[in-house]
C-alpha positions, 0 to 999 in steps of 0.5 A: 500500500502506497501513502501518495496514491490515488488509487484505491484498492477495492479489497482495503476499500470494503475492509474500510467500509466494514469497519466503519459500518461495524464500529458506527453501528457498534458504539451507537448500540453500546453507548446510545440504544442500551442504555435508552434500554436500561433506563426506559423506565425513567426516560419513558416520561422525560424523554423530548417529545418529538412532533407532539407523539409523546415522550413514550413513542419517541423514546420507542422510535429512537430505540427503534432507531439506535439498536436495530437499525444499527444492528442492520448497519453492522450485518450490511442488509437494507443498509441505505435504508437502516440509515435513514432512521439513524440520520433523523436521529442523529440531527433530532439530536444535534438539535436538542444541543442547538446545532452546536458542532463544536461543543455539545453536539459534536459526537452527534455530528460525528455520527452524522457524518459517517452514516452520510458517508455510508448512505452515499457509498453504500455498504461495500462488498463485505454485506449482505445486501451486496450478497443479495443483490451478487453486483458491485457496488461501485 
């Protein structure tokens, strides 16, 4: 592997995208989605209550969100469509830190950044959905 390349290797290019789908969809379950989990009992009422649904329904949605869909990150299967939940949870909460990216917000924007990057490029070939699908994605 050459450092003043251009050229991207297609096989380190999928390692890389695997990690990222891993280690995004990972951390998001382990510091986010089970914790929500854990506490459910006390955040069920005190959670933001977003477009009016209740602090109850919210809190499901953002579960919902944080655990499976990352868990769908992590294997690669309906990848482009299990980010867009995590998108909408990651700018909800940016939100709730009033946009500010370079203080309270920026592990969200973070976050964000990356499961835009994967929406855009897709899951790579170490996926299910490349699997399924038995085509590149590139």
């Amino acid at each position: 592997m050459k450092l003043n390349t251009t050229k991207i290797s297609p096989s380190l290019l999928n390692a890389g995208l695997l990690m990222l789908r891993v280690i995004l969809g990972g951390l998001m379950i382990a510091n986010h989605g089970w914790t929500k989990i854990i506490k459910y009992d006390i955040l069920k009422t005190e959670f933001l209550d977003l477009f009016g649904l209740g602090s109850n329904v919210s809190l499901i949605l953002a579960i919902v969100g944080e655990v499976l869909c990352s868990l769908l990150l992590i294997l690669g299967l309906y990848t482009r469509f299990s980010l867009i939940p995590l998108i909408i949870t990651m700018l909800v909460a940016i939100g709730t830190h009033e946009w500010d990216i370079f203080g309270k917000a920026e592990l969200g924007f973070l976050y964000l950044i990356g499961f835009i990057f994967l929406l855009l490029v897709g899951p790579g070939q170490n996926s299910i959905d490349a699997k399924i699908n038995k085509r590149s994605f590139y």
